[in-house]
MIKETOR-949011 format. One record per residue (C-alpha): residue in three letters; residue number from 1; x, y, z. Coordinates in steps of 0.2 Angstrom, whole numbers. Each point is the difference from the previous one (the first is absolute). Example, Ala and Ser with C-alpha at 12.3 -4.5 7.8 and 13.67 -1.06 7.14 Angstrom:
BEGIN
<"ALA",1,<62,-22,39>>
<"SER",2,<6,17,-3>>
% end
This chain:
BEGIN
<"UNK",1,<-323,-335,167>>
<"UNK",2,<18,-4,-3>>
<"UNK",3,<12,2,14>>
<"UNK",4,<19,11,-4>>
<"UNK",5,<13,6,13>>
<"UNK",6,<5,18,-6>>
<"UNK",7,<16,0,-4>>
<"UNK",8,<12,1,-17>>
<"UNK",9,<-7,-8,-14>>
<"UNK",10,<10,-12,-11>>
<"UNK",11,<9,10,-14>>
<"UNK",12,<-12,-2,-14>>
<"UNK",13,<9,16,-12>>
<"UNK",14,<-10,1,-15>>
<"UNK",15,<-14,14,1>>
<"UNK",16,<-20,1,1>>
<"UNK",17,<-8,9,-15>>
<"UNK",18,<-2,18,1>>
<"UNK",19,<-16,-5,-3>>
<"UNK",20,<-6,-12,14>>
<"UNK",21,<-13,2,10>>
<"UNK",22,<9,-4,15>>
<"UNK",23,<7,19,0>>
<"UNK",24,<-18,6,4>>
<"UNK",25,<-1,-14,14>>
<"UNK",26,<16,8,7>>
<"UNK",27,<-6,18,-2>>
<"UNK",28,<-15,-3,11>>
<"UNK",29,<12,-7,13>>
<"UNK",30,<14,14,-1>>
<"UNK",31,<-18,14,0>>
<"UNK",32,<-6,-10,17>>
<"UNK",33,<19,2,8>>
<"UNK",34,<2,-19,0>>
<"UNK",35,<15,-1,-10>>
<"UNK",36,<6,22,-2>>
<"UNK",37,<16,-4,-9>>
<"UNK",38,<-9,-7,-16>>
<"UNK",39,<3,12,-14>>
<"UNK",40,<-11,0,-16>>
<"UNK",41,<9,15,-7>>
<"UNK",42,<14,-12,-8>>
<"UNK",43,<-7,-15,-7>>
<"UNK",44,<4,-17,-5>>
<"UNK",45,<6,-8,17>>
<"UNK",46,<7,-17,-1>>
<"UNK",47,<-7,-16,9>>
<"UNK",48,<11,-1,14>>
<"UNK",49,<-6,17,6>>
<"UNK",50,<-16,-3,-3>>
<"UNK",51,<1,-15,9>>
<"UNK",52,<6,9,16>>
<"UNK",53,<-15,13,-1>>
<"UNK",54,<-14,-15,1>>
<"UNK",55,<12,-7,13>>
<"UNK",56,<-3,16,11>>
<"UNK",57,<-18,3,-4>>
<"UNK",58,<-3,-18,5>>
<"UNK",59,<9,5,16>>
<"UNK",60,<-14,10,4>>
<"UNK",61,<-13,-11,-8>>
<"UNK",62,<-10,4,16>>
<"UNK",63,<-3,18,-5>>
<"UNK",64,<-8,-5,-18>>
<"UNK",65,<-17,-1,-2>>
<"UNK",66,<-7,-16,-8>>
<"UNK",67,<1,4,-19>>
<"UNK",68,<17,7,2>>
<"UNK",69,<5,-16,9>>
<"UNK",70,<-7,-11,-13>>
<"UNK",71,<10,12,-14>>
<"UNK",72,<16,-3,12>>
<"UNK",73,<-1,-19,-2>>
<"UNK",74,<-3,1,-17>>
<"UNK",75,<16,10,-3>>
<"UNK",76,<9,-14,12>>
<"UNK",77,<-4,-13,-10>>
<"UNK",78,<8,8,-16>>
<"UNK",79,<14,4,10>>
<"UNK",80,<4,-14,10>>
<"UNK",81,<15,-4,-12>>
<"UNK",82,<7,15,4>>
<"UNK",83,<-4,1,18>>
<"UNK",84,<6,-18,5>>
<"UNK",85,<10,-10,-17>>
<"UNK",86,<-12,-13,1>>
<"UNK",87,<-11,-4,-15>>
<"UNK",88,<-17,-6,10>>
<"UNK",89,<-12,12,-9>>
<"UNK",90,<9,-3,-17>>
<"UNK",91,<-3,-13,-10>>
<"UNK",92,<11,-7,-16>>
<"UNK",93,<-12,-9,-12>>
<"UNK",94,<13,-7,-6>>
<"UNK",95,<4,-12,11>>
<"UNK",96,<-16,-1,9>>
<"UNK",97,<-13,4,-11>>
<"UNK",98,<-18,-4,2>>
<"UNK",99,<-17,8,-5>>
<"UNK",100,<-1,3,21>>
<"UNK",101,<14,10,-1>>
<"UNK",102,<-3,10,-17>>
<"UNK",103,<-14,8,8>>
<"UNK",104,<7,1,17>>
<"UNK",105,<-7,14,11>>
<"UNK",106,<11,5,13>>
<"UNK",107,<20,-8,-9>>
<"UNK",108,<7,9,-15>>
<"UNK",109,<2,-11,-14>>
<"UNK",110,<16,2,-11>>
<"UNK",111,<5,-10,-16>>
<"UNK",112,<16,-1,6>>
<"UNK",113,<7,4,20>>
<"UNK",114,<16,-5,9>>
<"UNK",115,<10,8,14>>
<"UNK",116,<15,-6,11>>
<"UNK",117,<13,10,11>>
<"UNK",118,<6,11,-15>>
<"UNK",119,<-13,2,-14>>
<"UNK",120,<-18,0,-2>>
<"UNK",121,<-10,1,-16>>
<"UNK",122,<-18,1,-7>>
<"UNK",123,<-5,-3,-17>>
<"UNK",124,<-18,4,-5>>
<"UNK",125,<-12,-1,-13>>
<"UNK",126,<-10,16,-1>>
<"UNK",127,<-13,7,-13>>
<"UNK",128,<-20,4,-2>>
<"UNK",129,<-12,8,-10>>
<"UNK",130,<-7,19,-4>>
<"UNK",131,<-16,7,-5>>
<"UNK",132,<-2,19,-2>>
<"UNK",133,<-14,8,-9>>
<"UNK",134,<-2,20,-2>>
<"UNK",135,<-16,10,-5>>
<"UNK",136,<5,19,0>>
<"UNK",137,<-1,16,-14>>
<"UNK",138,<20,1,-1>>
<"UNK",139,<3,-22,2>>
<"UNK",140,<-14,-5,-7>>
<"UNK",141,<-8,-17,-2>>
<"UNK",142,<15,-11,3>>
<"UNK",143,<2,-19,7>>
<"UNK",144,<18,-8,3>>
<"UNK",145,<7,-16,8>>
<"UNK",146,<16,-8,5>>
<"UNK",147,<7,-15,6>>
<"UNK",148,<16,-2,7>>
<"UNK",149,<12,-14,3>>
<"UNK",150,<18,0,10>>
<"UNK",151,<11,-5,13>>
<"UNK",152,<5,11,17>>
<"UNK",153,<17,-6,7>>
<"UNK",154,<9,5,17>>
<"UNK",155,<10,-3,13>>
<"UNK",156,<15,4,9>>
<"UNK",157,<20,-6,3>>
<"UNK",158,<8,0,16>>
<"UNK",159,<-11,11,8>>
<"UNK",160,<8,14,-8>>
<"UNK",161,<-5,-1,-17>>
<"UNK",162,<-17,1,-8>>
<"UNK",163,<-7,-3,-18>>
<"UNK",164,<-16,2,-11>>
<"UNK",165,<-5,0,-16>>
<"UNK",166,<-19,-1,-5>>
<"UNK",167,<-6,0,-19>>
<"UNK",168,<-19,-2,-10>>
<"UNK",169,<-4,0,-13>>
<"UNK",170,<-17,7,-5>>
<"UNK",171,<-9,-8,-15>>
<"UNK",172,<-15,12,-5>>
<"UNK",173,<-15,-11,-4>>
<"UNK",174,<-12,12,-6>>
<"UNK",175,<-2,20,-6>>
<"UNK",176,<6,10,-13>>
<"UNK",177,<15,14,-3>>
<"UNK",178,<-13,12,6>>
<"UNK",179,<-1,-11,17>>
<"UNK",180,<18,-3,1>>
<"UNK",181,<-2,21,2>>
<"UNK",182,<-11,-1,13>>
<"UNK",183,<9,-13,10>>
<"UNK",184,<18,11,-3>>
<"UNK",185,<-11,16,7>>
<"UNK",186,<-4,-9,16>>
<"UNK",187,<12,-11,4>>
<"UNK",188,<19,7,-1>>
<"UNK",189,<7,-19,0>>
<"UNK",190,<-7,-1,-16>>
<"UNK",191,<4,19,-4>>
<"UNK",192,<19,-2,2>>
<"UNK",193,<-1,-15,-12>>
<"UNK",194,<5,3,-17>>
<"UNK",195,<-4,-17,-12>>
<"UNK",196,<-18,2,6>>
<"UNK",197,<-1,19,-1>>
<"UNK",198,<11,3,-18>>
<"UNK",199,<-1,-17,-5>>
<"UNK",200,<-15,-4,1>>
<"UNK",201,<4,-18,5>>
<"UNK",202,<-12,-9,12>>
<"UNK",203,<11,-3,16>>
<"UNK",204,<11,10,11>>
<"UNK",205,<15,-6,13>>
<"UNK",206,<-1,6,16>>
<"UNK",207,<16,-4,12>>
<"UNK",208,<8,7,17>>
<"UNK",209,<17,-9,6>>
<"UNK",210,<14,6,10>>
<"UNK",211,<18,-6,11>>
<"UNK",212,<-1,5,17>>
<"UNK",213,<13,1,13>>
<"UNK",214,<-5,6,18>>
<"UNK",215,<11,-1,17>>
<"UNK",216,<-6,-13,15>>
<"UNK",217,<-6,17,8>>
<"UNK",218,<-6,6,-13>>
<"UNK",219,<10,17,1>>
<"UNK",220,<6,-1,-19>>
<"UNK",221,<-11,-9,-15>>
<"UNK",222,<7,4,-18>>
<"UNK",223,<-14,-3,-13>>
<"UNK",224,<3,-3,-19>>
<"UNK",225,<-15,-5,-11>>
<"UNK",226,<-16,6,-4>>
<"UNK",227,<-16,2,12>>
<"UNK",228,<-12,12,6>>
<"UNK",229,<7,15,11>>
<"UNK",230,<-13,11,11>>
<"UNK",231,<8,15,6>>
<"UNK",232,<-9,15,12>>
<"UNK",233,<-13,1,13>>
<"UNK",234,<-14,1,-9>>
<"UNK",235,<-16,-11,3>>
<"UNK",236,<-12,0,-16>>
<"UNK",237,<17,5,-11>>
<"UNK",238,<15,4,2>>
<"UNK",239,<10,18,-7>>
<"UNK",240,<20,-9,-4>>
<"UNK",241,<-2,-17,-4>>
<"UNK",242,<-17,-10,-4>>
<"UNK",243,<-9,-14,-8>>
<"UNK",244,<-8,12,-14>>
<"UNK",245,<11,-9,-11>>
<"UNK",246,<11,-14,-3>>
<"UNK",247,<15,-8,11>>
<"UNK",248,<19,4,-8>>
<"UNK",249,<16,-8,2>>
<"UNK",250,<11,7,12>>
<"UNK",251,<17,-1,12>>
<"UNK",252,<-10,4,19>>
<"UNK",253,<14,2,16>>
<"UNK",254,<-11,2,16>>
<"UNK",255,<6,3,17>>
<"UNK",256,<-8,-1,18>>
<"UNK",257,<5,5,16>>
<"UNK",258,<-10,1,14>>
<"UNK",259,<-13,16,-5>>
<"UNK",260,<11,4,-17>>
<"UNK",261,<-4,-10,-15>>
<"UNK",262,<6,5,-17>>
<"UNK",263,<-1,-5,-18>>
<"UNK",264,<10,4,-15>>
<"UNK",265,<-6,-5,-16>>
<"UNK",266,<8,0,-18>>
<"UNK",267,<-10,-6,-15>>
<"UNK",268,<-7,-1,-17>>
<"UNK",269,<-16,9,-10>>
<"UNK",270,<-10,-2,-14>>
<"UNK",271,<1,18,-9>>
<"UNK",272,<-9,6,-15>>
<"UNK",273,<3,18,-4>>
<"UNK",274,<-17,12,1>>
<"UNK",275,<-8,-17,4>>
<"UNK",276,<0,-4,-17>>
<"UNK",277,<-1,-20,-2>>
<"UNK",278,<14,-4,-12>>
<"UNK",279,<10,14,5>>
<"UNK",280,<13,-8,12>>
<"UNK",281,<13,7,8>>
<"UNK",282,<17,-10,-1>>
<"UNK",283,<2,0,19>>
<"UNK",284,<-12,6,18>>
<"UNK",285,<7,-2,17>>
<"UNK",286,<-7,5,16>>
<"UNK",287,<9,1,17>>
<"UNK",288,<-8,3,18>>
<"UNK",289,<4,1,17>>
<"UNK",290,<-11,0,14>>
<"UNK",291,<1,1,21>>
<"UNK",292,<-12,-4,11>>
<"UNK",293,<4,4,18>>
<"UNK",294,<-11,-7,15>>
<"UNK",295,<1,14,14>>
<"UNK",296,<-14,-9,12>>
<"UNK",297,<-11,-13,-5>>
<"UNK",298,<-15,12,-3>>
<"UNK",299,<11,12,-14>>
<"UNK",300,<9,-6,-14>>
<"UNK",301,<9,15,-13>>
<"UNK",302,<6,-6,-18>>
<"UNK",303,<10,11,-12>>
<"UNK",304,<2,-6,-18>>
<"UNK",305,<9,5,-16>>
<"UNK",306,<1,-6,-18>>
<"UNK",307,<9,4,-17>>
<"UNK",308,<-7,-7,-18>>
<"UNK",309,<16,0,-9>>
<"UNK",310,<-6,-1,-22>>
<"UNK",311,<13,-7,-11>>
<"UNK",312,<15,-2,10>>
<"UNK",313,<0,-23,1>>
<"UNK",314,<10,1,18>>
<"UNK",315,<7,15,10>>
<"UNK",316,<10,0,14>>
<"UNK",317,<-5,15,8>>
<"UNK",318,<-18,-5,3>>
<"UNK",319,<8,-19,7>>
<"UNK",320,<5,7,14>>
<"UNK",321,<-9,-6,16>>
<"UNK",322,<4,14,10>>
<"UNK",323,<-2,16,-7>>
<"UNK",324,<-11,14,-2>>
<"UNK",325,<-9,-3,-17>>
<"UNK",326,<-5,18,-2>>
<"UNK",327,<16,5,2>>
<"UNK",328,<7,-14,-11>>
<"UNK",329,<-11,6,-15>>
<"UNK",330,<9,17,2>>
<"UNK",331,<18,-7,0>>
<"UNK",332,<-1,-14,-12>>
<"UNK",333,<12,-7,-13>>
<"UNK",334,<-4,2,-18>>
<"UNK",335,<-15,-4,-7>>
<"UNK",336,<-1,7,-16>>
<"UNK",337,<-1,21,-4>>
<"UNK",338,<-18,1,10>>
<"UNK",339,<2,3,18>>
<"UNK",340,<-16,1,5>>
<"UNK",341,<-1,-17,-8>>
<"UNK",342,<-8,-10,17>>
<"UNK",343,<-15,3,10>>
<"UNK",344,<4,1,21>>
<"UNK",345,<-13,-3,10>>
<"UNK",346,<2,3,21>>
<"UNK",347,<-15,-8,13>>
<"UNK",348,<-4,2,18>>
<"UNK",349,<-14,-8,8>>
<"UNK",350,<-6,-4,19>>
<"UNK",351,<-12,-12,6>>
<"UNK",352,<-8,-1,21>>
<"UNK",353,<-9,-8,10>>
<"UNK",354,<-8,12,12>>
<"UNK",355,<-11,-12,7>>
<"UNK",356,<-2,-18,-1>>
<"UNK",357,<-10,-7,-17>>
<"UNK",358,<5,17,-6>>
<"UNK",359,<13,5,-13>>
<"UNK",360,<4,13,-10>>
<"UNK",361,<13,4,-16>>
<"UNK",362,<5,16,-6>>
<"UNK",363,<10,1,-16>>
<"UNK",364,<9,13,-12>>
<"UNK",365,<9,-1,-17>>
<"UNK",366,<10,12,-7>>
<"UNK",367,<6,1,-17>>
<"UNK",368,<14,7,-8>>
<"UNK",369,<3,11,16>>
<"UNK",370,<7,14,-2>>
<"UNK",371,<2,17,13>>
<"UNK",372,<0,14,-13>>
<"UNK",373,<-18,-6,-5>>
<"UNK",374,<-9,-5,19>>
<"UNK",375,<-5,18,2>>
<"UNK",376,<-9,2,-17>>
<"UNK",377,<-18,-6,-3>>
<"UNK",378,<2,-4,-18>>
<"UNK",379,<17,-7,-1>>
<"UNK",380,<-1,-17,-8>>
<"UNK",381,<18,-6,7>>
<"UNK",382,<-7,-4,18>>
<"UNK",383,<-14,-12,-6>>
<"UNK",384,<-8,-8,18>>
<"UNK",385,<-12,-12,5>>
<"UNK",386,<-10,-5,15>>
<"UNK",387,<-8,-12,10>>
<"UNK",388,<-9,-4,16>>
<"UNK",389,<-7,-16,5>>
<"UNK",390,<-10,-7,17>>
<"UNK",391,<0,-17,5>>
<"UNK",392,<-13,-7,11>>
<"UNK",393,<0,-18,5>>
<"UNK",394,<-14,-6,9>>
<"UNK",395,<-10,13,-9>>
<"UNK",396,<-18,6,9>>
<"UNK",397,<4,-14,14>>
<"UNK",398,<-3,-16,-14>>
<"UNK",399,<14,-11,3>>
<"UNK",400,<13,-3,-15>>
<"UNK",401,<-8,14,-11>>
<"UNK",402,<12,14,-6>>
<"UNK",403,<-4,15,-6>>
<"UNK",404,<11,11,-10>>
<"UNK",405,<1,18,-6>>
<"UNK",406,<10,9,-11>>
<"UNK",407,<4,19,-8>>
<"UNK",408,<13,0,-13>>
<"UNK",409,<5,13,-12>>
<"UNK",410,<11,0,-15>>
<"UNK",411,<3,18,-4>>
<"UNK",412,<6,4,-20>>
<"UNK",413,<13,-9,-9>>
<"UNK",414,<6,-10,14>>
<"UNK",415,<8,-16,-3>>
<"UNK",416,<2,5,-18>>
<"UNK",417,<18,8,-6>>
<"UNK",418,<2,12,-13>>
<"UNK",419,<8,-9,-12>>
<"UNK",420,<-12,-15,0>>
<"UNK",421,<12,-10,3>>
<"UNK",422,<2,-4,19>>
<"UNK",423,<-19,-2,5>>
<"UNK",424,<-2,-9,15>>
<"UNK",425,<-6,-12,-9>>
<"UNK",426,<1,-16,-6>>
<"UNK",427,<-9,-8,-13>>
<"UNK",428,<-8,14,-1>>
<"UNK",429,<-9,-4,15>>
<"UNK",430,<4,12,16>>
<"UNK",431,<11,-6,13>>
<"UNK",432,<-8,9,12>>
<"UNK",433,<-19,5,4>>
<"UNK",434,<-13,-3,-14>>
<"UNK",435,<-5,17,-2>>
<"UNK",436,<5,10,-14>>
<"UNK",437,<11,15,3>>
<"UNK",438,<-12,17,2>>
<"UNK",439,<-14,-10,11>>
<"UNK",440,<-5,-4,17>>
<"UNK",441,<-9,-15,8>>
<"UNK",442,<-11,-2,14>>
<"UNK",443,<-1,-21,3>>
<"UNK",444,<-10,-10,14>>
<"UNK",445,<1,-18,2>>
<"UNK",446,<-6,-16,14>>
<"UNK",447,<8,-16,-3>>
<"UNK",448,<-7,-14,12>>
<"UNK",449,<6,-18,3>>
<"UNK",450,<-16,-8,3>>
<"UNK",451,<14,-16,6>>
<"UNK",452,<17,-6,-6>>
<"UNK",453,<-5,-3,-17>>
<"UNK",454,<-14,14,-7>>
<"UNK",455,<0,18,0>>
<"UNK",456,<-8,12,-8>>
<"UNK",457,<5,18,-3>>
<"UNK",458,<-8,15,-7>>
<"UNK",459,<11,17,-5>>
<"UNK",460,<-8,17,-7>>
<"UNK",461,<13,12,-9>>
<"UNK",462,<-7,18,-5>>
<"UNK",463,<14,7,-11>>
<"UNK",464,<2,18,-9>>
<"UNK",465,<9,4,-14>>
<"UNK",466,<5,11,-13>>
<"UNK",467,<10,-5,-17>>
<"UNK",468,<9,10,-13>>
<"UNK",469,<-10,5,-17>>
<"UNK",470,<5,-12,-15>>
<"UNK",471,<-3,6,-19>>
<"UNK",472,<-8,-11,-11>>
<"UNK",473,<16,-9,-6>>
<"UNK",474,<0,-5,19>>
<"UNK",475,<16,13,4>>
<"UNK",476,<2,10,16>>
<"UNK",477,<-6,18,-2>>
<"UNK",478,<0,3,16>>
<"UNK",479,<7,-10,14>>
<"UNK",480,<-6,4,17>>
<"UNK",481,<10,-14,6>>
<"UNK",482,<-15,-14,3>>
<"UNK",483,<11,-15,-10>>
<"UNK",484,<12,-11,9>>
<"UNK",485,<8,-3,-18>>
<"UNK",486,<1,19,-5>>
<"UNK",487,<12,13,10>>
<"UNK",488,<1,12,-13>>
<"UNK",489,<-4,16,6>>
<"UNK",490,<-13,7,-12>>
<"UNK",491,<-10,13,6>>
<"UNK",492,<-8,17,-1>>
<"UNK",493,<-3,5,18>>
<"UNK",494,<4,-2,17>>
<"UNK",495,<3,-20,4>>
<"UNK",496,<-14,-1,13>>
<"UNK",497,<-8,-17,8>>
<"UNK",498,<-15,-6,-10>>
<"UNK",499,<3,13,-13>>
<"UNK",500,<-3,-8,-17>>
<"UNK",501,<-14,-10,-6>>
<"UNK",502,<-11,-7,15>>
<"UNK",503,<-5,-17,3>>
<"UNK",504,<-7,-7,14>>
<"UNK",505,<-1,-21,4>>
<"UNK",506,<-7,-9,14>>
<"UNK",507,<5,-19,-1>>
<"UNK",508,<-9,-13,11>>
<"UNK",509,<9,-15,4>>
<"UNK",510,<-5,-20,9>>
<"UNK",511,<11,-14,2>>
<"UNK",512,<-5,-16,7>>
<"UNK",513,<15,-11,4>>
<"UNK",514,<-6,-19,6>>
<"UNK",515,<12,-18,3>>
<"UNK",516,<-13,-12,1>>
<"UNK",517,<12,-14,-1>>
<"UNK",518,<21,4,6>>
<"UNK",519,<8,9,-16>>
<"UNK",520,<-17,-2,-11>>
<"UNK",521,<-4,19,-2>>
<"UNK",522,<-15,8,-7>>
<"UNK",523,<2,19,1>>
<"UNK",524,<-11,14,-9>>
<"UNK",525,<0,17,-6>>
<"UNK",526,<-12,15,-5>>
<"UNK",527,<2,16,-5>>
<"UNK",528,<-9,15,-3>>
<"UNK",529,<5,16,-8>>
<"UNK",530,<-8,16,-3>>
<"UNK",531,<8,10,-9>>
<"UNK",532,<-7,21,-3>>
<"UNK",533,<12,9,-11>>
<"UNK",534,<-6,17,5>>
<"UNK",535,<8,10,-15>>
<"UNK",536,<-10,-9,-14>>
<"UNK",537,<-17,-2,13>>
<"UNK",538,<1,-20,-3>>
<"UNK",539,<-1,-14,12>>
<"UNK",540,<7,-16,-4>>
<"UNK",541,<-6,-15,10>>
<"UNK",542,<12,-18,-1>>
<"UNK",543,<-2,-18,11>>
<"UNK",544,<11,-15,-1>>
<"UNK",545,<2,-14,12>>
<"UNK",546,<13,-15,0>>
<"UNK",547,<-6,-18,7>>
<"UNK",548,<19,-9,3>>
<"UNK",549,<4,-17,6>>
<"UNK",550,<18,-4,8>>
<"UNK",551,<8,-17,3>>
<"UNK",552,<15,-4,8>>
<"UNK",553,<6,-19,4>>
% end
């Protein structure tokens, strides 16, 4: 194993995908008290802290068990840059390039790596391949493939300031327009891409990148670029901000002190108007705030608003950093003759650990609050939402296996604005949980490492649902607020939850993620959804699965 003293890492700024699986490896060690300050309700986190985590769990190595070790090491070695600013697990082919070293299994290899006493940098080659197939009544018979080329390129400047930029471009190599559908149905990198979806042409571009500035203690980290944000307490999904849809670009200020962290975040939307493609709105903002305070190291409370400001380019009311957003909206400057233009969102959410390996999140969302309507069953100003989530590391006494829990409801017309202009939404795509307004969700899911470099995981999500009624022109008739992309209030009785037209899914879900080699991955994916749509008695059955293939040099 390898050997580290805990101590401050080297100041390595630029962040760690939103995305990485190195997040679940530090949840498992925050759920069994080894490292309780971690917070997964406020995600990316840069390197250097990072860094400092697996310097602590290494630590207390002795209290791991064999697996967790093995993971830990694996985690050293792709930090050991950033833990000690030498470069003996990178490799730079350029100058030492050798077919030993291309398929090198315990050194990252780079194109392109140099660091002295100010600057490092990284530049990578990165790309792979897709196949996803679909058999299903509503997809039906559909094949598509990719392959991808691109460059990854990162680093940092006096230890103060980090970069990134990553681009690829995707080249589809087989399937029709009826396929490209498919693949924009299941995959929202290639939903938010408009050349492939309007166009019709036969590639889309990807890219994150981003300027970052963070203080040696890490206290103060200004953020401007574009990258995925996670935002809330939840385990299977989160209520404010998720990975239902794509990253934005965005100005992030975050600050940390001792059990306070907090994060103001100004940026820019995609917006179409009703959710009509075509129908763009000239301008979509969205500000958030959100405080997490530590009280122990077993309870954590979070409190989290937001404003989607439609058509105003920039406003100063909403840039500010400290303010009350709700409060804000009330007592804005001009934007136009509709006051009720925006759509306000507040959040509080909790997570314990009562007991070792144990966790638990609790989480509400209110939206468009307002005090004259929280008395009133059928008001539709107070929209809410719900959730409740159980953690459980170490699950049923098998070492590494986690197994996870979760009620969420969306009750009607949440997230949506009246207007339907200031959804929470981009792309069309819901910033926060998956579920449509007017539905609930019982989900279950196991992941397991079986070592550093294979997992499996398996995730059951039993959802109800009730939509509006549509006319045979495809107009609302009645809207019993089941649409993300329609806030109109249209009805002819009492807004109730589930009222409407009934549906019924259960989606079955395995993921198999394998690194036979260092940074060749393999990873696949298959679905199963059964659809009942109760008010016309018909089942609707649909499966796809994606095979990819990832490689990074």
């Amino acid at each position: 194993f390898i050997i580290f003293s805990y101590g401050s890492a080297f100041s390595q700024v630029e962040l760690t995908n939103a995305n990485d699986e190195v997040y679940d490896f530090l949840k498992r060690m925050q759920v069994q008290e080894i490292i309780p300050d971690y917070n997964s309700s406020n995600l990316p986190l840069s390197r250097y802290e990072i860094s400092n985590y697996l310097l602590k769990i290494n630590s207390l190595r002795n209290t791991l068990n064999k697996n967790d070790k093995s993971i830990l090491d694996f985690y050293l070695n792709q930090y050991n840059f950033d833990i000690t600013g030498n470069m003996k697990s990178d490799i730079s082919l350029v100058n030492n390039f050798s077919g030993e070293n291309l398929f090198s299994n315990d050194k990252h290899n780079h194109i392109y790596a140099y660091s002295d006493s100010n600057a490092s940098l990284f530049f990578d080659i990165t790309g792979g391949s897709t196949l996803r197939k679909a058999n299903g009544d509503s997809l039906g018979d559909k094949a598509i493939s990719f392959m991808g080329i691109g460059f990854k390129v990162r680093g940092s400047l006096f230890n103060s300031v980090g970069y990134y930029l990553k681009a690829v471009n995707w080249l589809k190599t087989s399937g029709d327009s009826s396929d490209i559908r498919f693949a924009r149905l299941t995959d929202p990198e290639i939903f938010a891409d408009w050349k492939l979806g309007e166009k019709n042409e036969n590639y889309y571009t990807p890219f994150e990148g981003y300027l970052r500035y963070q203080t040696k203690t890490n206290w103060l980290a200004l953020t401007a670029g574009r990258t995925p944000l996670r935002q809330g307490f939840g385990y299977i999904d989160k209520l404010y901000l998720s990975d239902n849809t794509v990253a934005f670009d965005f100005f992030k200020l975050d600050l940390n002190y001792k059990a306070l962290q907090y994060s103001f975040t100004y940026g820019g939307l995609r917006g179409d108007s009703a959710g009509i493609p075509g129908n763009q709105l000239d301008a979509k903002n969205i500000s958030t705030h959100r405080l997490t305070i530590n009280f122990s190291k077993r309870f954590k409370l979070g409190i989290f608003e937001s404003v989607v400001i439609p058509n105003s380019p920039f406003n100063f009311t909403f840039f500010n950093p400290i303010s009350f957003l709700t409060a804000a909206e009330l007592n804005k400057s001009s934007q136009g003759k509709n006051d009720n233009a925006n759509n306000s969102i507040m959040g509080f959410d909790l997570e314990a650990i009562p007991v070792k390996n144990l966790s638990f999140q609790i989480s509400v969302l209110l939206d468009d609050f307002s005090m004259s309507g929280i008395f009133k069953s059928d008001d539709i100003t107070n929209k809410f939402g719900y959730q409740a989530g159980i953690f459980y590391n170490d699950a049923f006494t098998v070492p590494g296996l986690v197994a996870i829990t979760e009620y969420t409801r969306i009750n009607p017309f949440v997230y949506t604005h009246e207007d339907n202009l200031a959804q929470y939404t981009h792309w069309n795509l819901p910033l926060g949980h998956l579920l449509q307004p007017n539905s609930d969700e019982i989900a279950a899911g196991l992941n397991y490492y079986f070592d550093s470099r294979f997992n499996v995981s398996a995730l059951i999500r039993i959802q109800r649902h009730a939509a509006g009624r549509i006319d045979s022109a495809g107009s609302t008739v009645l809207n019993y607020g089941g649409n993300i992309n329609d806030g109109q209030y249209i009805v002819s009785e009492r807004v109730g939850f589930l009222n409407g037209n009934r549906i019924n899914k259960n989606i079955y879900e395995f993921n198999m993620n394998w690194e036979p080699l260092l940074q060749w991955k393999l990873s696949f994916k298959y679905v199963y959804a059964l659809t009942d749509k109760l008010y016309i008695n018909k089942k609707i059955i649909d499966r796809y699965f994606f095979i990819n293939l990832g490689l990074t040099i």
